[in-house]
N, C-alpha and C positions, 0 to 999 in steps of 0.2 A: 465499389465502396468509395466515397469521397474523403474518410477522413484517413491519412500516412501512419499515424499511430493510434498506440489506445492508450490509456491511464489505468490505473486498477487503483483504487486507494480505498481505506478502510479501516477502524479498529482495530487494535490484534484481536485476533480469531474470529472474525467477520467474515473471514472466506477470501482474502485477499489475492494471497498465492495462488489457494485451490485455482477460483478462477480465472487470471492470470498465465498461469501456465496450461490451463484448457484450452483459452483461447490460443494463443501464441501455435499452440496446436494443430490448433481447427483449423487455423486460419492461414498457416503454416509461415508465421512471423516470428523472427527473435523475442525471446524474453529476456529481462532484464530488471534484476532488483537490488533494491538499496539493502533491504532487507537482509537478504543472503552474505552481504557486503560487512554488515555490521555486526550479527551474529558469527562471523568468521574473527572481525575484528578482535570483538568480546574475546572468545575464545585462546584468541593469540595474545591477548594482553591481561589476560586473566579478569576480567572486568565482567562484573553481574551483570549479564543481561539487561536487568530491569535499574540500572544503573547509568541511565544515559549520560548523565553530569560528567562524570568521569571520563566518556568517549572527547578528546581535546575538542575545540571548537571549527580549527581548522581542518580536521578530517573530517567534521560533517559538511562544511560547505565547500570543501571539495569533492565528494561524492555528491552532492547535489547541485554542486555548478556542472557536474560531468553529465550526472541525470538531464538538467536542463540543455545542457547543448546539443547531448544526444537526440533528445525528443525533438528540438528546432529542425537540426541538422539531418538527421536520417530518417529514414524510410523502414515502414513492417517490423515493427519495436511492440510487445505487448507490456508497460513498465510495469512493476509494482513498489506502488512508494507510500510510503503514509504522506508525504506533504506533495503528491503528485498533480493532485486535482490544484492543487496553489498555482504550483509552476505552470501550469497547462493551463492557465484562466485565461490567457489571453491567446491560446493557440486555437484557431478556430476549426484546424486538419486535422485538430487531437479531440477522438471520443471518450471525454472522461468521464467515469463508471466510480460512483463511492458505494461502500456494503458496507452496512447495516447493522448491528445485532444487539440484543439484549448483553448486558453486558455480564450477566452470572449465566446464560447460556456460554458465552465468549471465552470466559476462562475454564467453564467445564472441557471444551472441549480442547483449550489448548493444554489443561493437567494432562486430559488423556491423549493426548498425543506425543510421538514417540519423535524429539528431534535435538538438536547441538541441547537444548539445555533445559533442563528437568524444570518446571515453576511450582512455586503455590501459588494460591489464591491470591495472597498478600504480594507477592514478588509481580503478578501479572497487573495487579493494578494500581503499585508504583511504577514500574513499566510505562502502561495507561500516561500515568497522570508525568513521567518525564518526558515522553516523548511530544506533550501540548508543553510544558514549561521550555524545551528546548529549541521549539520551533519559536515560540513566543520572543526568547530569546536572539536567536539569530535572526531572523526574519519580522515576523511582525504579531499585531495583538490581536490579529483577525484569527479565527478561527478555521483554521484548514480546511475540515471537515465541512464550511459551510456547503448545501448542496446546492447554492446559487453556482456555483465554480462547476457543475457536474452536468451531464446531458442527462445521466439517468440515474437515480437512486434505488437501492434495492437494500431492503430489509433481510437478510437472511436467517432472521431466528428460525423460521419455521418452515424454510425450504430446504430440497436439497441441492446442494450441488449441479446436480446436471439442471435441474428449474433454471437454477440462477443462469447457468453457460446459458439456455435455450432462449431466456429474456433477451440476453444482451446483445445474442446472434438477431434475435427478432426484431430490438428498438437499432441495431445496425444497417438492419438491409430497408429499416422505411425511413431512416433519414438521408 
């Protein structure tokens, strides 16, 4: 395989982690997420979830100057970051992968699911719409999520899971 790492970036409940932690699997790579990172944060500082405003400014850009040097620096990393596919625009050994989804699919499945912190509907898509004001904020006005930044884009409303892994394994081994 040509490329050192991989990006996962996406939506919440796009399938981000799912497949993130598949691959890192499959492939038998370190995972690594910002994610995990910030929902511990939340958690510790008692801070809503869908509250990104209130995470200081200098804890996100040091978890994301960490993300970045990591992805430069090392080898067999599968990341998962919402602003991954950003930081990776210019790595060319990095296969970045955005997903996709309808976005009242996206919160169904993140109500039902069972993880650090319970949402509504409402809570998931101030979430949503903090985590584009804070990147816009620290970073820039471009939009993360563009999929010019990405090798391959996938739609996950209406696959599942293992589809999605099987694509990415597939658009991997032909570039």
């Amino acid at each position: 395989m040509r490329y050192r790492n991989i990006v996962v970036a996406g939506d919440v409940g796009s399938g981000t982690t799912t497949l993130a932690k598949s691959l890192a699997k499959k492939l038998n790579f370190k995972y690594f997420s910002a994610g995990d990172f910030f929902r511990q944060y939340s958690l510790e500082h008692d801070i809503p979830l869908w509250n990104k405003e209130l995470v200081p400014d200098e804890i996100d850009r040091e978890v994301d100057m960490k993300f970045a040097q990591k992805m430069k620096q090392e080898n067999d990393f599968v990341f998962d970051s919402h602003y991954g596919g950003w930081f990776a625009k210019d790595l060319t050994d990095v296969f970045k992968v955005l997903l996709t989804c309808d976005p009242k699919i996206a919160e169904e499945r993140i109500i039902a699911r069972d993880h650090t912190h319970k949402e509504t509907a409402e809570e998931v898509r101030k979430r949503r719409s903090g985590i584009v004001a804070k990147f816009k904020k620290l970073y820039s006005t471009e939009n993360h999520e563009n999929p010019k930044f990405f090798n391959l884009v996938i739609d996950t409303s209406n696959i599942s899971a293992e589809s999605t892994l099987e694509s990415v394994l597939e658009n991997l081994a032909e570039k």
